[in-house]
MOPAC internal coordinates of N, CA, C and O (Angstrom, degrees):
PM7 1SCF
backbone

  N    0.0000 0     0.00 0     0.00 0    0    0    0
  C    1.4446 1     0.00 0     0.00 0    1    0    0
  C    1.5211 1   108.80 1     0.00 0    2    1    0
  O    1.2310 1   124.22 1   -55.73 1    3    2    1
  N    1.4194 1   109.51 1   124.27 1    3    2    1
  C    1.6724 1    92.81 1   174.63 1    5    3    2
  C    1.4779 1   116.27 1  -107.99 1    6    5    3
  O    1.2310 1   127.32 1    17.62 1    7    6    5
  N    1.0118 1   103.52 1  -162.38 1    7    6    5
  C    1.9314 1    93.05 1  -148.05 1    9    7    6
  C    1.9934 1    83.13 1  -155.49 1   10    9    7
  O    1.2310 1   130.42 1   -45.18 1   11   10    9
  N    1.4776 1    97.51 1   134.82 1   11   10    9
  C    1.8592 1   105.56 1  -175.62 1   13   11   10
  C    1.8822 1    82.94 1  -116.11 1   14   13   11
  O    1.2310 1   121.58 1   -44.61 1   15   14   13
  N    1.3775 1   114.58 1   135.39 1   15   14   13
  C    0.9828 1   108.62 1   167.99 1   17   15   14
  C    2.1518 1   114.25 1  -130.90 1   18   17   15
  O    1.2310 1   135.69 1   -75.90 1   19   18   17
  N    1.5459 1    87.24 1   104.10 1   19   18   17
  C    1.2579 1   108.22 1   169.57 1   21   19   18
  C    1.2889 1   130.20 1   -54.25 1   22   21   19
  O    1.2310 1   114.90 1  -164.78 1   23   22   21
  N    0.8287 1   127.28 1    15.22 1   23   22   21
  C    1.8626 1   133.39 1  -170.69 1   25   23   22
  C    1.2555 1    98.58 1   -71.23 1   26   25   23
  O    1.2310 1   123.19 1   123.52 1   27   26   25
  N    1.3120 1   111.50 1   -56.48 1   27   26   25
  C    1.5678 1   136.37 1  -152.15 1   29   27   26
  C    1.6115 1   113.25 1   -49.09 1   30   29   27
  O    1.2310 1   108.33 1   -55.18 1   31   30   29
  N    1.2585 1   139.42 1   124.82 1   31   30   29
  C    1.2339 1   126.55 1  -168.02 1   33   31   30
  C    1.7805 1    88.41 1  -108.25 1   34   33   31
  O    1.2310 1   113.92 1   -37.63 1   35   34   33
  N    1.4237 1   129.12 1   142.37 1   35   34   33
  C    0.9687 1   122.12 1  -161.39 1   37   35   34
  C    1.9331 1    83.61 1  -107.18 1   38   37   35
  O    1.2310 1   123.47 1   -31.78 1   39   38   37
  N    1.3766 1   110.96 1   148.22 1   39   38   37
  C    1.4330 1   110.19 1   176.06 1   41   39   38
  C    1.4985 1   113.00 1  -101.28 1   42   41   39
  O    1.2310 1   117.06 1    44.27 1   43   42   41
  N    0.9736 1   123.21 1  -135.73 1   43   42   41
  C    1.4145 1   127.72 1  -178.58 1   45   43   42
  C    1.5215 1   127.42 1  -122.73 1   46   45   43
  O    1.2310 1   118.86 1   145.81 1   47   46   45
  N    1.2568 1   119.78 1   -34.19 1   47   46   45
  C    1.1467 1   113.47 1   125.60 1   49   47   46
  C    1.6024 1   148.98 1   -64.25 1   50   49   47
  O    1.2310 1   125.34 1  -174.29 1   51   50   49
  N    0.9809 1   107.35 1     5.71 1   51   50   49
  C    1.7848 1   111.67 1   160.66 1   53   51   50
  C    1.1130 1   135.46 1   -77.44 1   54   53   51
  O    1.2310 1   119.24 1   179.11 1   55   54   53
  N    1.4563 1   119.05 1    -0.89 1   55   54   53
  C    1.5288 1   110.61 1   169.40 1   57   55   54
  C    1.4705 1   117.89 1   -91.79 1   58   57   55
  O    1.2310 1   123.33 1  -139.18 1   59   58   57
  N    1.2724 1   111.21 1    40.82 1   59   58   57
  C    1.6780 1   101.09 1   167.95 1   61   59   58
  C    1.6387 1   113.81 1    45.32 1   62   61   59
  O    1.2310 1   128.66 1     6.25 1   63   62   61
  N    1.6422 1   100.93 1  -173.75 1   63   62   61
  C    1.4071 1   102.62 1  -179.02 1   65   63   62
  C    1.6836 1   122.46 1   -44.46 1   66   65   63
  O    1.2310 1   116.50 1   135.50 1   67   66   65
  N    1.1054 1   124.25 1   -44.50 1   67   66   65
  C    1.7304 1   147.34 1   175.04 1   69   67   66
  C    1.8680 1    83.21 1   -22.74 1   70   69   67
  O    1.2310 1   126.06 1   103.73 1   71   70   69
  N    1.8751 1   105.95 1   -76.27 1   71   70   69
  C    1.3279 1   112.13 1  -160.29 1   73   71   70
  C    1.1056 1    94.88 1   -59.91 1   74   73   71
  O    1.2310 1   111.59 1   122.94 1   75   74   73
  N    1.5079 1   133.45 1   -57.06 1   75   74   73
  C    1.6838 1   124.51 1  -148.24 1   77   75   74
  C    1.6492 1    95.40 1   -60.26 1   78   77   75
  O    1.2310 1   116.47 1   156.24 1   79   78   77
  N    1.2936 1   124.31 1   -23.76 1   79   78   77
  C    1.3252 1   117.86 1  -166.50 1   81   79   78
  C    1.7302 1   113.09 1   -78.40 1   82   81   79
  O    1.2310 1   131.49 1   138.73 1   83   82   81
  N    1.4222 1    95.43 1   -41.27 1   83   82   81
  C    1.8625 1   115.84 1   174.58 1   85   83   82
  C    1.4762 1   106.73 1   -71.89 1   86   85   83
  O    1.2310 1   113.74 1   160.51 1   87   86   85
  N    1.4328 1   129.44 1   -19.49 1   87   86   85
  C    1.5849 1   117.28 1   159.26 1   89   87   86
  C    1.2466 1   124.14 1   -88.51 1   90   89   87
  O    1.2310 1   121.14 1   172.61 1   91   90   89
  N    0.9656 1   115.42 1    -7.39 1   91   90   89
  C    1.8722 1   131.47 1  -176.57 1   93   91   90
  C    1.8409 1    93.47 1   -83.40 1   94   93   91
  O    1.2310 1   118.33 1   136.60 1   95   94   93
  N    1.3456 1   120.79 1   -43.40 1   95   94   93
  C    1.5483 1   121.66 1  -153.28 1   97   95   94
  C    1.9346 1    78.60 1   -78.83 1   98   97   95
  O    1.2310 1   115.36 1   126.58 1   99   98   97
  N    1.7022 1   126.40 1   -53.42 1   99   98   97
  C    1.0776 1   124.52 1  -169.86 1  101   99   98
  C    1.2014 1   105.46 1   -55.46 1  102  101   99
  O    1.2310 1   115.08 1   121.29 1  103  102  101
  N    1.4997 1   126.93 1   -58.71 1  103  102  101
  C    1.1988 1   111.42 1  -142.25 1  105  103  102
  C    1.9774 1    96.40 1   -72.25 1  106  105  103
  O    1.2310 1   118.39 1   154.23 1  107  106  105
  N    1.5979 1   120.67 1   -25.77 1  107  106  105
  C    1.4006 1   123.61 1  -173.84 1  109  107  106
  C    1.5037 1    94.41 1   -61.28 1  110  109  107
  O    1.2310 1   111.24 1   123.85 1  111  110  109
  N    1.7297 1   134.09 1   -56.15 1  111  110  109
  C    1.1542 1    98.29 1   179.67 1  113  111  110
  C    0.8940 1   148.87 1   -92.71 1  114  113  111
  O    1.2310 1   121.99 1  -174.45 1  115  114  113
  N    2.0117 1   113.80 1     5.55 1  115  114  113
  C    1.3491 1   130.04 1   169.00 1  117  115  114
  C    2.1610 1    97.20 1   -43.06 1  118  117  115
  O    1.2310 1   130.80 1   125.53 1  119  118  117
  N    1.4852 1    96.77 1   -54.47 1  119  118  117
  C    1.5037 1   100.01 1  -166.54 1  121  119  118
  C    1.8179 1   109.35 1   -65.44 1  122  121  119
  O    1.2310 1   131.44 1   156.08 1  123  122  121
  N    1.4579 1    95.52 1   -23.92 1  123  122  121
  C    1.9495 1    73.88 1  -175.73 1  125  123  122
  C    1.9529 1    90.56 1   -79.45 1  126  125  123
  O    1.2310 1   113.69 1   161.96 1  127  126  125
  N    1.0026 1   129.55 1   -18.04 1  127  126  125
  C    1.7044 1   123.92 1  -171.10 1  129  127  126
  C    1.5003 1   105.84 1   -74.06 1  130  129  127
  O    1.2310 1   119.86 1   130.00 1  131  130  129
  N    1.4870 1   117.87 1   -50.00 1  131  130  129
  C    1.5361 1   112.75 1   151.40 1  133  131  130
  C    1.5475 1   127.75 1   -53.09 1  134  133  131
  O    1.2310 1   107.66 1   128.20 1  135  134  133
  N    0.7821 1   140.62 1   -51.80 1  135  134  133
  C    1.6630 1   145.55 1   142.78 1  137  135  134
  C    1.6824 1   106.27 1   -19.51 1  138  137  135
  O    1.2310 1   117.11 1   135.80 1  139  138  137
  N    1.5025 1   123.09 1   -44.20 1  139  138  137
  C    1.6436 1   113.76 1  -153.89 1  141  139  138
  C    1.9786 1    87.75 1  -102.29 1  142  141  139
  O    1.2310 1   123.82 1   157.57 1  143  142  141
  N    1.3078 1   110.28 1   -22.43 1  143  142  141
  C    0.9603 1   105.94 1   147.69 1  145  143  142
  C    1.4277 1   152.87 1    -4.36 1  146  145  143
  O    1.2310 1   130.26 1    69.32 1  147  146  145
  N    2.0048 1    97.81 1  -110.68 1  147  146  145
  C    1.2377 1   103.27 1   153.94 1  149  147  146
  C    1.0048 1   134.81 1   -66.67 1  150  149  147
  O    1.2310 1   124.60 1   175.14 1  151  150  149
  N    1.6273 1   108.77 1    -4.86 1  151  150  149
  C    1.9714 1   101.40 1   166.57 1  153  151  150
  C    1.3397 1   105.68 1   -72.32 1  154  153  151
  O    1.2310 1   115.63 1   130.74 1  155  154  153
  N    1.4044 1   125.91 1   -49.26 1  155  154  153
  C    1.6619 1   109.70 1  -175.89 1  157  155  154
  C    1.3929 1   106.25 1   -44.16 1  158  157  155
  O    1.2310 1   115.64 1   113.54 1  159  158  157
  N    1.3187 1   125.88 1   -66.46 1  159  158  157
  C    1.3122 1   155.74 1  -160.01 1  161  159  158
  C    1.6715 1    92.48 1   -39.21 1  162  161  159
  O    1.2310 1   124.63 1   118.57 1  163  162  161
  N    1.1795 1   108.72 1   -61.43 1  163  162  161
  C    1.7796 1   123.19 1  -171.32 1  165  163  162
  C    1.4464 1    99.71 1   -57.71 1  166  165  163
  O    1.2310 1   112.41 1   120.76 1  167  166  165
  N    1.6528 1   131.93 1   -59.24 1  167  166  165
  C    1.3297 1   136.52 1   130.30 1  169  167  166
  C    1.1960 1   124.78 1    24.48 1  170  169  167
  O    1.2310 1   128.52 1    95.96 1  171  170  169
  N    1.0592 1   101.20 1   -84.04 1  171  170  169
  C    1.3862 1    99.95 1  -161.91 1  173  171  170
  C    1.8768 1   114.63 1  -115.14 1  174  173  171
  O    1.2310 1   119.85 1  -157.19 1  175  174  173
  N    0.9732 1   117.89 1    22.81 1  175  174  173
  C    1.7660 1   147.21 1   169.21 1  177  175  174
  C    2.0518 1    87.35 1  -109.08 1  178  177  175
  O    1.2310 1   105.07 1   125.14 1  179  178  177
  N    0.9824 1   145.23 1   -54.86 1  179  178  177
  C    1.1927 1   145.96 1   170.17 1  181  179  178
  C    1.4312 1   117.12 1   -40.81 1  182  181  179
  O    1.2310 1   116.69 1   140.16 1  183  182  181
  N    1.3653 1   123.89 1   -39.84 1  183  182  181
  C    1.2178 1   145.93 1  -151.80 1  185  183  182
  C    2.1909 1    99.96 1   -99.91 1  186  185  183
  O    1.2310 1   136.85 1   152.01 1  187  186  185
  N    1.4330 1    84.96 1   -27.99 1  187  186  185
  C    1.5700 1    78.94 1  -173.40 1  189  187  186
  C    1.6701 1   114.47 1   -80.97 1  190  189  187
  O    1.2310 1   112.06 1   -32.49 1  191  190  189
  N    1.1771 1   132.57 1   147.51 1  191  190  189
  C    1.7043 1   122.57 1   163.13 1  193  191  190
  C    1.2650 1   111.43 1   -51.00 1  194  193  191
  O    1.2310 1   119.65 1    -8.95 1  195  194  193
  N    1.4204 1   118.28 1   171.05 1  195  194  193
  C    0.7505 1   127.81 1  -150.80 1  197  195  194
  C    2.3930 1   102.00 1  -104.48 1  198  197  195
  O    1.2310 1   129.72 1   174.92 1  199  198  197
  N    1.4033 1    98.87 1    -5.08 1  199  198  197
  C    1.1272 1   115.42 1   163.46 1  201  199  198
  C    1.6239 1   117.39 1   -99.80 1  202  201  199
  O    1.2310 1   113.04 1  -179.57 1  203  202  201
  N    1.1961 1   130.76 1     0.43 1  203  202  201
  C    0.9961 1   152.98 1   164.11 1  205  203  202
  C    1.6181 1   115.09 1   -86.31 1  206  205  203
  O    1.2310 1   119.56 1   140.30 1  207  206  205
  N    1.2927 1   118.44 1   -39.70 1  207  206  205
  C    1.5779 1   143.25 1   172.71 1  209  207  206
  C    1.4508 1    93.84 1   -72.17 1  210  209  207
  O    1.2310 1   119.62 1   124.92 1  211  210  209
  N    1.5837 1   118.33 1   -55.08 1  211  210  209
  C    1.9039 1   113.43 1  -157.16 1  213  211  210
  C    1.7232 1    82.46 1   -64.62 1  214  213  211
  O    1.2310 1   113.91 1   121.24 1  215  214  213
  N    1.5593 1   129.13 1   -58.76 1  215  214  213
  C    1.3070 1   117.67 1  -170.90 1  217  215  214
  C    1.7434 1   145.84 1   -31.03 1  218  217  215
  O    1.2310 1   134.58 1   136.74 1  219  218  217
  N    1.9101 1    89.39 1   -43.26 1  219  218  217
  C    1.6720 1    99.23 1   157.65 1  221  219  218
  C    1.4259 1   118.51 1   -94.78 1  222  221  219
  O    1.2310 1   117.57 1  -167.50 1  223  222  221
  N    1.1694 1   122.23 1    12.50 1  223  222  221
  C    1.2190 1   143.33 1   163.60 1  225  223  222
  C    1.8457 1   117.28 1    68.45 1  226  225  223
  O    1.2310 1   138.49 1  -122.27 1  227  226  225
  N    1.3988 1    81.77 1    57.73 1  227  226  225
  C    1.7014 1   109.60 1   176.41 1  229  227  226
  C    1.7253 1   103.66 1  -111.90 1  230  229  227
  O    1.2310 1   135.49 1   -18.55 1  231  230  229
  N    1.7877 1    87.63 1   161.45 1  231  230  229
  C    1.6120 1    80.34 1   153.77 1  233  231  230
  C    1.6732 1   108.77 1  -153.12 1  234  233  231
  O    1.2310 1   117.31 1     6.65 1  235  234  233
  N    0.9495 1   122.73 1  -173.35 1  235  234  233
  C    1.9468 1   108.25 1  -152.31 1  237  235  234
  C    1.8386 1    96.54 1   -63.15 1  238  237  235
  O    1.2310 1   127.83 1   141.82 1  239  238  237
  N    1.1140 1   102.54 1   -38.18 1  239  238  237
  C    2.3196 1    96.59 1   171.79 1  241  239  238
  C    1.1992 1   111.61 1   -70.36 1  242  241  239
  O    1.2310 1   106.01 1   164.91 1  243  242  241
  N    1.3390 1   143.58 1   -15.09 1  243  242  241
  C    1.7829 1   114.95 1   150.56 1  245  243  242
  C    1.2663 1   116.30 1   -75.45 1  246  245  243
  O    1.2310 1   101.88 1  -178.45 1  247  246  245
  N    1.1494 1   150.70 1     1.55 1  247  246  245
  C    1.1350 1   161.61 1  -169.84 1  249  247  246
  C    1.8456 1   107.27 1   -43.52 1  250  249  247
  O    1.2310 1   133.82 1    94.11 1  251  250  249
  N    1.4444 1    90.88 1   -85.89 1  251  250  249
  C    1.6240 1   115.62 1   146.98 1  253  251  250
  C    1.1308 1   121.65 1   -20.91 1  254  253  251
  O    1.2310 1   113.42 1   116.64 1  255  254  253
  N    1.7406 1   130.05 1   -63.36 1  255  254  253
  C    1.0718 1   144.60 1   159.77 1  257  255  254
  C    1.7326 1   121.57 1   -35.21 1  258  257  255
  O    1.2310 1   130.86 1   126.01 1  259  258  257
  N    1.3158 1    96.65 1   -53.99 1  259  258  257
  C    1.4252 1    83.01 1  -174.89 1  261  259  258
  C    1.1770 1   118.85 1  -100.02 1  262  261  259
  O    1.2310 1   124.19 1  -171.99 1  263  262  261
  N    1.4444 1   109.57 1     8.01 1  263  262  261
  C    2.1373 1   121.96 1  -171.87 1  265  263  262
  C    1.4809 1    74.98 1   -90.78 1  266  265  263
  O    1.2310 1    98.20 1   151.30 1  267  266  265
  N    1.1414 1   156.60 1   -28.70 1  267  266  265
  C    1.2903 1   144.59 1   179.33 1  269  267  266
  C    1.2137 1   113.80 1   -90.38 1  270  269  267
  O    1.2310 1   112.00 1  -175.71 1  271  270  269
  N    1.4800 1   132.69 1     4.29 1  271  270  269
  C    1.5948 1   130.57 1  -175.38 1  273  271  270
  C    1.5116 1    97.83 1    42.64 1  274  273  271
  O    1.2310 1   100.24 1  -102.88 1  275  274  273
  N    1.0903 1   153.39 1    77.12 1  275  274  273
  C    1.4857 1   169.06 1    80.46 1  277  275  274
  C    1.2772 1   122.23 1   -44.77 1  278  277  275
  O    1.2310 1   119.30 1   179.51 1  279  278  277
  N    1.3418 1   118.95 1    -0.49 1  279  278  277
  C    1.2851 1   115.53 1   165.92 1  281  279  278
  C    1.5410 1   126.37 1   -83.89 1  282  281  279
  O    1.2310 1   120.10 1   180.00 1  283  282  281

């Protein structure tokens, strides 16, 4: 008779190669989604005047700064 025993809480490191392989694909496109990101972000802070920038109280050198959340 065999017997499945559910107790077991599986963690996050336990899936062997399978997982290391399924966090490698996440973590590559977590980074291209941060990347497509601050390009919009850079985008469209680029796009505004520069009296439009003094208003949210930027100026064209945080730009960079904040398309990278480094602020």
């Amino acid at each position: 008779m065999a017997a499945l025993d559910t107790t077991r809480i599986a963690s996050t490191g336990s899936f062997g190669l399978v997982g290391r392989i399924g966090a490698t694909f996440a973590a590559a496109f977590n980074a291209i989604a941060e990347w497509n990101d601050a390009r919009v972000t850079r985008d469209a802070l680029s796009r505004l005047s520069n009296r439009e920038l003094e208003d949210i109280g930027l100026c064209r050198g945080d730009i960079d700064v904040v398309a990278e959340g480094r602020h």
